[in-house]
C-alpha positions in Angstrom: 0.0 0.0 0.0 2.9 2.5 0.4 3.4 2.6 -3.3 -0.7 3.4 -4.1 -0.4 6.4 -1.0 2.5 7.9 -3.0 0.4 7.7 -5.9 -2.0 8.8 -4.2 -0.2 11.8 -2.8 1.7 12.3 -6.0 -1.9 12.8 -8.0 -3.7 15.1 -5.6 -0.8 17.7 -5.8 -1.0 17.3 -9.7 -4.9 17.6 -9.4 -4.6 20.7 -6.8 -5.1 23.5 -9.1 -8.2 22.1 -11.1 -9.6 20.9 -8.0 -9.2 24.9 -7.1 -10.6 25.5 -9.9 -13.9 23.1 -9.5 -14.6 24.5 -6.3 -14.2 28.3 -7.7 -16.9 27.4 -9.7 -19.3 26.2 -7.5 -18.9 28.7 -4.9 -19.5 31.5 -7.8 -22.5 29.7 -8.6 -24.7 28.8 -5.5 -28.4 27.2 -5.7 -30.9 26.5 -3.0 -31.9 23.4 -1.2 -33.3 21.1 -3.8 -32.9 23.9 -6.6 -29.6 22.7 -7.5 -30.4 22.0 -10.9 -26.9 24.0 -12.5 -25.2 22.5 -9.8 -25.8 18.8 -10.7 -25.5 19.2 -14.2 -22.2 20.6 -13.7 -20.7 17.4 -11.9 -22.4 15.1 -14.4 -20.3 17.2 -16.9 -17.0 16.7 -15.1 -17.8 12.9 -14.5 -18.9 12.8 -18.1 -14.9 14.3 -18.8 -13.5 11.6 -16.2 -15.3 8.7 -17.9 -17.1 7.9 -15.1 -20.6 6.8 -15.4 -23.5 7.7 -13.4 -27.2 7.8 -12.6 -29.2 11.4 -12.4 -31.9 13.0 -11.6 -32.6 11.4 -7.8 -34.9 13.2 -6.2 -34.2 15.8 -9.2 -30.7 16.7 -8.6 -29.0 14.0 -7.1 -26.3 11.8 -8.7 -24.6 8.7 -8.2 -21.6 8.0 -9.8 -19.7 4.4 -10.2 -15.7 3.8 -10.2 -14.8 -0.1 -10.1 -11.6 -1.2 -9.6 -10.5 -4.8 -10.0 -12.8 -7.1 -8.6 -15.1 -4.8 -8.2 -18.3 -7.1 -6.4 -15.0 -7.3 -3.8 -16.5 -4.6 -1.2 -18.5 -1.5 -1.8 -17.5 1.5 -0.4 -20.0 5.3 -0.6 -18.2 8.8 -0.7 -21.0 11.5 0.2 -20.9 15.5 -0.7 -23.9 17.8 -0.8 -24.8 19.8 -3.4 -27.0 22.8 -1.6 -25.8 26.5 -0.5 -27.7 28.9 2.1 -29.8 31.7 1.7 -26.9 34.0 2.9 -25.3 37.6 1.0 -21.9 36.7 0.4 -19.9 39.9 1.7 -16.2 38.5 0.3 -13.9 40.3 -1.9 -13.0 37.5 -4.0 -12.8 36.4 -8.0 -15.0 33.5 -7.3 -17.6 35.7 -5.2 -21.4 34.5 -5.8 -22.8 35.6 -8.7 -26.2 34.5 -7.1 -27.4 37.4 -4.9 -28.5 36.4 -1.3 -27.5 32.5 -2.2 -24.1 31.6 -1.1 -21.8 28.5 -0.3 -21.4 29.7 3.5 -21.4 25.9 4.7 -18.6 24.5 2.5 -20.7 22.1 0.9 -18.5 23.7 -2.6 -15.8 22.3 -0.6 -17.3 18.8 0.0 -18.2 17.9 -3.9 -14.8 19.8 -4.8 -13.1 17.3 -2.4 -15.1 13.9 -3.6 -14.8 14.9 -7.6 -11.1 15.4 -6.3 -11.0 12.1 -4.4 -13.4 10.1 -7.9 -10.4 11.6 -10.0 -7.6 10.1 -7.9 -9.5 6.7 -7.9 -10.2 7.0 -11.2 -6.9 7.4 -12.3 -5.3 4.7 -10.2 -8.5 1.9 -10.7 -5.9 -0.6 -11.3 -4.1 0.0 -8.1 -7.3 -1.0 -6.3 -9.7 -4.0 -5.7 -14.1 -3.1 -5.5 -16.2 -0.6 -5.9 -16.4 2.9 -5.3 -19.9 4.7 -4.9 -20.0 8.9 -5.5 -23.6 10.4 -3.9 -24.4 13.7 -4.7 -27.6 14.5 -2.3 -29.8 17.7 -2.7 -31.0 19.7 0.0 -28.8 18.9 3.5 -29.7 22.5 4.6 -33.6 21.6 4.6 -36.4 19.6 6.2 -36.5 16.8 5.9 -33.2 16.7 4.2 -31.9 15.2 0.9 -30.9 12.0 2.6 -33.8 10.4 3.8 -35.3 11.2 0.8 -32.6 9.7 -0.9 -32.8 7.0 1.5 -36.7 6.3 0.8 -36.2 6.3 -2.8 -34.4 3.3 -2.4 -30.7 4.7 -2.6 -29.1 2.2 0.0 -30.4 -0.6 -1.7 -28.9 0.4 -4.7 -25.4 1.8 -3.2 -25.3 -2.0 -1.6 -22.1 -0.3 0.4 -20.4 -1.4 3.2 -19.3 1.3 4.7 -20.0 5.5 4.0 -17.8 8.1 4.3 -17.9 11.9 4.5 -16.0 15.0 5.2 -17.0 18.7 6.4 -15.2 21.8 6.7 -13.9 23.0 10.4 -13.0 26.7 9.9 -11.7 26.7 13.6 -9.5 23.9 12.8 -6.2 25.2 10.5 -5.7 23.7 7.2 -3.7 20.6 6.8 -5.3 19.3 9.8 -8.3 16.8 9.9 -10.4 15.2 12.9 -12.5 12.3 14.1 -14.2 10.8 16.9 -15.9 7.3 16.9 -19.2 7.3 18.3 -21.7 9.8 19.0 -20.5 13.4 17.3 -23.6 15.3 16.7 -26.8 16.1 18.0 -30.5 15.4 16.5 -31.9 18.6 15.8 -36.2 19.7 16.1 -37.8 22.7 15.6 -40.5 23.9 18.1 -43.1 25.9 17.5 -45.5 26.4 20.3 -49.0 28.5 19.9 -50.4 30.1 23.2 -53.7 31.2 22.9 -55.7 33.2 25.3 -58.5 36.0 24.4 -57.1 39.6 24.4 -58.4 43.3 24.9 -57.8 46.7 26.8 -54.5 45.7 29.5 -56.7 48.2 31.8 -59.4 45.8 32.2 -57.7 42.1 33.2 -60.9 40.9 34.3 -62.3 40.5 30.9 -58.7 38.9 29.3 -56.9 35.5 29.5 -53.7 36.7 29.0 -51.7 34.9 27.1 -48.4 36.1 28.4 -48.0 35.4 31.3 -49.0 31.6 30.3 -46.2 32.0 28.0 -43.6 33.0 30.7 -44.8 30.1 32.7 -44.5 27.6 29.7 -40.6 28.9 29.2 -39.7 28.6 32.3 -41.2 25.1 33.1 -39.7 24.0 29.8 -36.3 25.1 30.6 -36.7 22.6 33.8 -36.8 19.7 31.3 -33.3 17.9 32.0 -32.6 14.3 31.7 -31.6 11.5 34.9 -29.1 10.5 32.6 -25.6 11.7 31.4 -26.6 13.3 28.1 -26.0 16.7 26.5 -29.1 18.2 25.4 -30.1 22.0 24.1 -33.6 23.0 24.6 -33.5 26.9 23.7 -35.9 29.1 22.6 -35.2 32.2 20.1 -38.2 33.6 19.1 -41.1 35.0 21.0 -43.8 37.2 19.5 -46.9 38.5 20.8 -48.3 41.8 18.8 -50.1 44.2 21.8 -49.1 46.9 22.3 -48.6 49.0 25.6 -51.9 48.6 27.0 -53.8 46.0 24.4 -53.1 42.3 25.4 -52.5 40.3 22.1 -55.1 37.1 22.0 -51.4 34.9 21.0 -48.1 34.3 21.9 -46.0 32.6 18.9 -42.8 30.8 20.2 -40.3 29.1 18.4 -37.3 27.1 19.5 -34.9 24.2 19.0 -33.9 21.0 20.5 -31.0 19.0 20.2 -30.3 15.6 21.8 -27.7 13.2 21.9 -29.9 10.2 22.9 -32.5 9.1 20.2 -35.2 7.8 23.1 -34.6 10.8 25.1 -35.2 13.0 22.4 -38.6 11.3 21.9 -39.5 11.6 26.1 -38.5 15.9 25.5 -41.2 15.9 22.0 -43.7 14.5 24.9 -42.6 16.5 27.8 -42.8 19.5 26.0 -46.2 19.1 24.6 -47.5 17.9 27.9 -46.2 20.6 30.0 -47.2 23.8 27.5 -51.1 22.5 27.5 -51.4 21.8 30.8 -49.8 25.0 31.8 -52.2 26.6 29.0 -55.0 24.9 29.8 -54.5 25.5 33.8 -55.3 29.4 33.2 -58.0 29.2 30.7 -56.3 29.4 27.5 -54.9 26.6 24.8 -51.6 26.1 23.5 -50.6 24.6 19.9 -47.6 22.4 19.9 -45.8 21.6 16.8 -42.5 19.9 16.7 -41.0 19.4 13.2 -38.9 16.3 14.0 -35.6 16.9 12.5 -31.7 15.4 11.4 -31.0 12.1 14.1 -28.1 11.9 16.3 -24.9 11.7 14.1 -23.2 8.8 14.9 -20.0 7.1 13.8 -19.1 3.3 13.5 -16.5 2.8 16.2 -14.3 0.6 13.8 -14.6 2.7 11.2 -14.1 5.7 12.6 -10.9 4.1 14.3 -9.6 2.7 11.3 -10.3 5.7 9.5 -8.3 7.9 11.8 -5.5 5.3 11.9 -5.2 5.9 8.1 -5.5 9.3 8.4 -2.7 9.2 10.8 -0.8 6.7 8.0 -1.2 9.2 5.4 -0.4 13.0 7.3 1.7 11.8 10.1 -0.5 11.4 13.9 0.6 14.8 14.3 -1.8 16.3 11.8 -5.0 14.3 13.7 -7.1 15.2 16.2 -9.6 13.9 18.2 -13.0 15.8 17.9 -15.2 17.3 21.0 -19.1 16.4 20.7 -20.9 19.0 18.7 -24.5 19.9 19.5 -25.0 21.0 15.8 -26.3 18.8 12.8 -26.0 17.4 9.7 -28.5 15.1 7.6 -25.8 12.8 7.1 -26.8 11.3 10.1 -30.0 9.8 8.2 -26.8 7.7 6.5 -25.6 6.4 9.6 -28.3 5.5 11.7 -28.3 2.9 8.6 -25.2 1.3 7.8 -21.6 1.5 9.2 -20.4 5.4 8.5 -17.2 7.9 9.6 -18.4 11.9 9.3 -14.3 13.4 9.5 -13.9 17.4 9.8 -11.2 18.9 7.4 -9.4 22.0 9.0 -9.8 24.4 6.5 -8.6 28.1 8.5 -5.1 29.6 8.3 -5.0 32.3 11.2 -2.1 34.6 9.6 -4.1 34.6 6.4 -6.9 35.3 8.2 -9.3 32.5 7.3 -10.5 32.2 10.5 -14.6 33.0 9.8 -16.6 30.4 10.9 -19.7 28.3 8.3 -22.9 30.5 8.0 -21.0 33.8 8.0 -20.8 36.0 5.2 -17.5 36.0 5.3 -16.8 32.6 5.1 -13.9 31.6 3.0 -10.9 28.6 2.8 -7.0 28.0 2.7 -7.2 26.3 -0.1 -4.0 23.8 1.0 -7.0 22.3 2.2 -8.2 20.8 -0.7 -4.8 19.3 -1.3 -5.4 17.0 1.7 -9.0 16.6 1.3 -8.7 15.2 -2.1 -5.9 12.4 -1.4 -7.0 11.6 2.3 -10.7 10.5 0.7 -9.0 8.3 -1.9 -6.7 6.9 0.6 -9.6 6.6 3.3 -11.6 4.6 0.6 -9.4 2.1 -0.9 -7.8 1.2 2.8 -12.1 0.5 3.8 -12.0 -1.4 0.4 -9.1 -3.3 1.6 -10.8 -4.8 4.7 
């Protein structure tokens, strides 16, 4: 193997400057969850130029593309990138600044299909090198409910892939390039949105008698909601952002609009909170005369990585950039619809430092501002291929 990861090595440096180039591209040229028409027939087009063939249009924009090496009914192995950007203004002062006003690659998913076509083209070129099959999934939509995956997922994509193992990277802005990270396990949180409706009957604030004031039922909601904590070592985020109720200094609204989010590491515990929650806000509601409307959009699940291959993908990792340049990750109470991957078969989610402090790279995803050392790519590109063909070798 130490001749393919010099190979390896040798071929991402060559493929550094289109890589670049690929992922100029798609950051000038953002779409919207499940709008990323442009954006999908672009990467057929450069699979199309690597000779690598592939099925389109799942779930309208998603692709899967094929590369066998020898043997290829050997061992299966998926690479996963996403193909959405955010509803963000992008405020950088760069060549390859979106052309698409108010759309914007601010989470790096430009990175993540820059890295996998990277990764296909390194596999690609060394097919010969390698025994099985390599799987490339394009997905629509990560950004929003209920997320390109599951929908992937109920269109029958797993059954298709018929992969052992899945693998995918995201950008860590906080993390410097050249550096990557894992951590077997749990790694990120389920994520729900709450939306609560309290409902009393409103009029003149000088006349209480003839009110049910909502309010105050709301305050009371809050604050037995935030007493909601589990008998269990778990983190958990129950948090509540958005409160509106339209009086005015002396009319009493007849509604209180809340919204909020929760995030759990514990799948059954998350589904105790959903009941908890709804529970507590009617009976508070209900207690002083008024009703309250509970909706909870059920969101991403935990994010959770295959011990074994998560270990075996750090140890390559270590292989490939020295155990100097690999850290171990902290839990992360954020999300990512690639969980709906691997709560279903064996899957490693791996960060890819992409900040350089003296360049000033340093702004963090969902920012304006959000930008990369592109050294990073460099690494991304050959670590996937390496990652993938050692899984292949098991």
């Amino acid at each position: 193997m130490n001749d393919l990861k010099q190979k390896i090595k040798t071929l991402a440096s060559e493929y550094h400057d289109d890589i670049i180039g690929i992922r100029n591209h798609l950051h000038a040229n953002p779409e919207l969850s499940f709008e990323e028409f442009k954006t999908s027939e672009y990467v057929c087009s450069l699979l199309d130029q690597m000779n690598i063939p592939y099925q389109k249009g799942i779930i309208k924009t998603g692709i899967i593309g094929t590369i066998e090496g020898k043997n290829p009914s050997k061992r299966t192995v998926a690479l996963r990138a996403e193909l959405d950007a955010l509803p963000i203004f992008e405020k950088n002062d760069i060549p390859y600044k979106s052309k698409n006003d108010g759309v914007m690659h601010a989470c790096g998913h430009d990175v993540h299909m820059a890295s996998i076509l990277g990764a296909a083209k390194i596999l690609n070129s060394s097919k010969e090198d390698w025994e099985g099959t390599v799987k490339l999934v394009f997905q629509p939509g990560e950004e929003k409910l209920p997320g390109g995956a599951i929908q992937m997922i109920e269109a029958g994509v797993l059954e298709d892939l018929n992969a052992s193992v899945m693998l995918a990277l995201h950008v860590l802005p906080s993390m410097e390039a050249g550096r990557v990270g894992f951590r077997p396990g749990p790694y990120m949180a389920s994520a729900d949105e709450i939306y609560l409706t309290v409902k009393g009957q409103g009029g003149h604030a000088a006349l209480p008698a003839l009110n049910i004031d909502p309010i105050p039922m709301a305050a009371e909601i809050l604050v037995a909601l935030n007493q909601i904590k589990p008998d269990f070592d778990t983190p958990m985020v129950l948090a509540f952002g958005k409160i509106v109720a339209a009086g005015a200094t002396n009319v009493i609204p007849n509604e209180v609009q809340i919204e909020g989010t929760f995030r759990a590491m514990n799948e059954e515990w998350r589904d105790e909170v959903h009941r908890r929650v709804e529970e507590t806000a009617k009976q508070i509601a209900e207690k002083h005369g008024g009703t309250c409307e509970v909706l909870i959009k059920k969101g991403y699940p935990c994010l959770v990585n295959d011990e074994q291959v998560a270990k075996d993908a750090k140890a390559n990792a270590q292989d490939y950039l020295g155990a100097e340049q690999v850290d171990d990750l902290d839990l992360r109470m954020t999300a990512d619809d690639f969980a709906s991957f691997s709560q279903r078969l064996p899957a490693c989610f791996l960060r890819i430092g992409v900040g350089n402090k003296e360049k000033g790279i340093t702004s963090g995803v969902h920012t304006d501002t959000f930008n990369i050392d592109e050294k990073a790519l460099e690494i991304s590109i050959g670590l996937m291929a390496w990652l993938a063909v050692n899984e292949l070798a098991q």
